[in-house]
MIZAVO-702319 format. One line per 3 residues: number of its first residue (from 1); their letters; for each residue z, y, x of C-alpha. Coordinates in Angstrom, 3 decimals, padded with zeros to 6 digits. Layout:
N
NUM = a = Z Y X; ...
% end
This chain:
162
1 = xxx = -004.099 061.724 -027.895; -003.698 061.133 -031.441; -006.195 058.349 -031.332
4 = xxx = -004.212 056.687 -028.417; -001.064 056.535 -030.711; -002.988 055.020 -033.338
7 = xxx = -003.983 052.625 -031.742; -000.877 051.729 -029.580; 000.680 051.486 -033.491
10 = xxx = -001.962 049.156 -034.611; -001.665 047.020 -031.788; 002.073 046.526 -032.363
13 = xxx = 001.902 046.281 -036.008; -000.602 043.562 -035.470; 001.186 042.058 -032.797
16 = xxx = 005.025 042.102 -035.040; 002.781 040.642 -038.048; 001.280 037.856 -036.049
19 = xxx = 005.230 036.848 -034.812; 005.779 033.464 -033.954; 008.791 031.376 -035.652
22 = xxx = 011.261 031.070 -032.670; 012.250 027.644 -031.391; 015.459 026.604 -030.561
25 = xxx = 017.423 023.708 -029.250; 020.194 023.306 -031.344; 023.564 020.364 -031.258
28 = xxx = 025.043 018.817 -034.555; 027.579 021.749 -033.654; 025.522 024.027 -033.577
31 = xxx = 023.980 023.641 -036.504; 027.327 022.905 -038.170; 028.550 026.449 -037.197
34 = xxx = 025.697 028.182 -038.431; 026.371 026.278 -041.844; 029.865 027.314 -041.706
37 = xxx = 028.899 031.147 -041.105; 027.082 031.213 -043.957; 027.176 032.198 -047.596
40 = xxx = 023.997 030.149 -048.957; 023.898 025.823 -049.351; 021.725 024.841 -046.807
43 = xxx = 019.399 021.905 -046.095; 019.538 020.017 -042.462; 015.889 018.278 -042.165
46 = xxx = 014.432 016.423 -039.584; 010.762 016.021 -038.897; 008.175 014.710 -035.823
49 = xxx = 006.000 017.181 -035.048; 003.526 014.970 -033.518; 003.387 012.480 -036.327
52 = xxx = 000.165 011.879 -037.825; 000.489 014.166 -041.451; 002.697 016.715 -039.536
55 = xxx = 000.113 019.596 -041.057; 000.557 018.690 -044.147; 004.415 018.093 -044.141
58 = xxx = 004.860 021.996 -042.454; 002.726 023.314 -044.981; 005.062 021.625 -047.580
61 = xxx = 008.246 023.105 -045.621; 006.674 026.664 -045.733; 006.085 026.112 -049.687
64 = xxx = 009.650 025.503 -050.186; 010.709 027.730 -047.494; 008.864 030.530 -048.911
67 = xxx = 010.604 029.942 -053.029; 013.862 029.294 -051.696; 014.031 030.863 -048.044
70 = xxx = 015.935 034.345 -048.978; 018.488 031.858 -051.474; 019.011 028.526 -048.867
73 = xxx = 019.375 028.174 -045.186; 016.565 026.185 -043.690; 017.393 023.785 -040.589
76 = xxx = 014.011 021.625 -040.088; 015.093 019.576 -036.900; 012.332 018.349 -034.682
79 = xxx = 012.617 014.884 -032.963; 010.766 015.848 -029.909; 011.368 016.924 -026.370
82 = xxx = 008.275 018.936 -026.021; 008.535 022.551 -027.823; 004.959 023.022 -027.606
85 = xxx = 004.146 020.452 -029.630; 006.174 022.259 -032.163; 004.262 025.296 -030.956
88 = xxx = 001.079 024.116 -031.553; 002.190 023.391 -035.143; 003.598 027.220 -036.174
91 = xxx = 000.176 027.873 -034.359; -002.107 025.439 -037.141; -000.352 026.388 -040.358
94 = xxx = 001.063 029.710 -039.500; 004.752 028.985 -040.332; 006.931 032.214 -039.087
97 = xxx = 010.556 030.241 -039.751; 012.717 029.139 -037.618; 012.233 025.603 -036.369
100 = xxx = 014.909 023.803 -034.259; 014.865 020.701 -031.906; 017.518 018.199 -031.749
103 = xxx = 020.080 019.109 -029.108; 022.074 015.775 -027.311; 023.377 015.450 -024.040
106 = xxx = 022.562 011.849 -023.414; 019.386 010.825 -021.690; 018.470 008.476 -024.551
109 = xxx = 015.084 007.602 -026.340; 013.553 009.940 -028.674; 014.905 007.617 -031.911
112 = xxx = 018.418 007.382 -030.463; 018.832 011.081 -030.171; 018.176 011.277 -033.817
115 = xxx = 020.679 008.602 -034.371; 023.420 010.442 -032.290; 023.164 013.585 -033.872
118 = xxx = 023.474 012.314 -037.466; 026.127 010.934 -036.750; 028.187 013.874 -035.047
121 = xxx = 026.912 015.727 -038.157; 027.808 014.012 -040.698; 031.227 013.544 -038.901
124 = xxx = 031.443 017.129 -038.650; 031.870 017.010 -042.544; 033.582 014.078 -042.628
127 = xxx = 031.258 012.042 -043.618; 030.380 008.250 -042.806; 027.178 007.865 -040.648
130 = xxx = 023.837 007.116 -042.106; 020.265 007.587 -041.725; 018.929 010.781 -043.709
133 = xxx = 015.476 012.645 -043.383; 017.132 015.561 -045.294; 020.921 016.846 -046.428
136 = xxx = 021.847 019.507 -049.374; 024.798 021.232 -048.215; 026.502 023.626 -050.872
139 = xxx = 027.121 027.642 -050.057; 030.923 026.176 -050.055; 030.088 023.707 -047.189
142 = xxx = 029.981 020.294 -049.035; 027.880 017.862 -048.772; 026.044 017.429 -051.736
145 = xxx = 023.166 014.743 -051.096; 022.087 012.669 -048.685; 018.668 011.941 -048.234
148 = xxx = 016.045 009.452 -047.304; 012.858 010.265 -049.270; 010.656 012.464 -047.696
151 = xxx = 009.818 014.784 -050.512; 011.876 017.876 -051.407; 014.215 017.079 -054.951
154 = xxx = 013.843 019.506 -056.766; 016.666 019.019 -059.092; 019.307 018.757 -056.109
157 = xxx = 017.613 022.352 -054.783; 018.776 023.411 -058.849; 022.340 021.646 -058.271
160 = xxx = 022.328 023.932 -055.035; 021.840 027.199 -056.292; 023.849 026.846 -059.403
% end
């Protein structure tokens, strides 16, 4: 009997540590809220999980995600309309946080969906639509940086937890 136990144990213990990150669809508003409810800055990101370095840009996010994840809210948006693609990514580097896909009600290209929710979320803040890869958001719900360039700056991640 005690054997039994043990095992059933070891099978959930190996089963909790091998967790997958949970995908969700989110909307600008959604993601807005969750900003709001929080206490930490946060960064909004989007990324293509079936573009051609997308291994090597995950493995970047969970770097980052893993110095900064317990001090900044992560929201890594994926422009796709196929979760498993983003599935087969968590699966390839191993990545257990939460990864989101872009939520909009239109039936629009993959490209345009992008465009519509930047722009409900930066109007959410008030802010004038542009094209970002990545925003900083302060813990008092400000935007603090726009971004274009696809690598992390560090010295706006500083300005964030200061």
């Amino acid at each position: 009997m005690k054997k039994i136990i043990l095992f059933i144990a070891l099978c959930f213990f190996t089963a909790s540590s091998f967790a997958q990150a949970e995908i969700k669809t989110l909307t600008a508003k959604q993601v807005y809220d969750l900003i709001q409810q929080s206490n930490k800055p946060s960064i909004v990101e989007f990324w293509v999980p079936n573009c051609s370095n997308n291994v090597e840009i995950v493995k970047e996010y969970k770097k980052v995600v893993e110095k900064y994840g317990n001090e900044i809210d992560f929201y890594l948006m994926g422009i796709t309309a196929k979760p498993e693609l983003v599935q087969e990514l968590i699966d390839k580097t191993g990545f257990n946080y939460p990864l989101y896909i872009i939520n909009v009600a239109q039936q629009i290209n993959l490209m345009e969906k992008r465009t519509v929710f930047e722009q409900q979320f930066l109007s959410l803040f008030k802010k004038k639509h542009r094209q970002f890869i990545r925003v900083y958001i302060t813990k008092d719900h400000k935007v603090l940086k726009i971004n274009k360039a696809l690598d992390i700056d560090e010295k706006t991640l500083g300005r964030l937890l200061e």
